[in-house]
N, C-alpha and C positions, 0 to 999 in steps of 0.2 A: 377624948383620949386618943392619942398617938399608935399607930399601929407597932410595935418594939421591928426592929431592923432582924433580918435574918443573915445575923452575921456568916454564920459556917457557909451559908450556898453564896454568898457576895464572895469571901474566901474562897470557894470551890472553882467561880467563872473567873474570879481574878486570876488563877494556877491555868484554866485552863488558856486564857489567851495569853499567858507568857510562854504555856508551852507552844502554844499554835506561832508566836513571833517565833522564837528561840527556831522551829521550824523551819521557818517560813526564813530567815534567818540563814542555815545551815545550806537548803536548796539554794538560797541566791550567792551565796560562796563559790559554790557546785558551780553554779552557771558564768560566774566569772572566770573560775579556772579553765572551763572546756570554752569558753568566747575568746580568751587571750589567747589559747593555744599550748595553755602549761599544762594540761593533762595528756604533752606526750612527753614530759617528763617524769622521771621513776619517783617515786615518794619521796625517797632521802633526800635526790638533789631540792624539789619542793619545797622541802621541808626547812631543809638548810638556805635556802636564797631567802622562806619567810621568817627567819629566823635572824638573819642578818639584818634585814628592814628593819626589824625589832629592834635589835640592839646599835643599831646605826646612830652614832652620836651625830654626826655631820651634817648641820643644816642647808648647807648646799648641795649634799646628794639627795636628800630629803624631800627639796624642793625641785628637784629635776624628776624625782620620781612622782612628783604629784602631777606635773604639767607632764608627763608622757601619759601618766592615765584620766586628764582631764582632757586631752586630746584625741585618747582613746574613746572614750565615752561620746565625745563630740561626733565623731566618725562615725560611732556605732547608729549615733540617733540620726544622721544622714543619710546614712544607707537605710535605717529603717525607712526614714520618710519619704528617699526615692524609690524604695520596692512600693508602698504607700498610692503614688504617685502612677508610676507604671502600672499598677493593679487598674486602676481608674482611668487610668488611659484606655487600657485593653479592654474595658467594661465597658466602654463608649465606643469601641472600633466596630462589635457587631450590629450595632444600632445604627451609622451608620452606612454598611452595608446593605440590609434590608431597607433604607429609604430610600436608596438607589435601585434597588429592586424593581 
């Protein structure tokens, strides 16, 4: 015989990792507004440029704004990879010197 499912805590974990996305979610919002530089704009203006994008019927401005933040993104993961880079460099320069020692 089958052990019966415990439906209510399947339900309880399912809520609880929508709220942890939905979170998780909200923070990476946060973090694109302060990486682009739009949180030294005041709310309204924010609010109103996302609000435009929204209702922007214009598939050619649509698509100029996709390829400025697909370029952005590209940027971003290169400068990661060359601080990346640099760290590892500079991790190897004092090794180095001690074998010259």
């Amino acid at each position: 015989m089958r052990k019966p499912r415990d439906i209510d805590s399947e339900l309880k974990a399912l809520d609880a990792k929508a709220k942890t996305l939905k979170e998780r979610r909200v923070r990476q919002l946060g973090e694109l507004v302060i990486a682009t530089g739009a949180d030294m704009l005041d709310a309204d203006m924010l609010a109103g440029a996302l609000l435009g994008a929204v209702t922007t019927k214009d598939a050619g401005t649509k698509e100029g704004w996709r390829k400025a933040g697909a370029s952005f993104f590209q940027r971003s993961a290169r400068k990661a990879a060359t601080r990346a880079d640099r760290g590892a460099a500079n991790d190897a320069a004092p090794e180095s010197h001690a074998a010259s020692a």
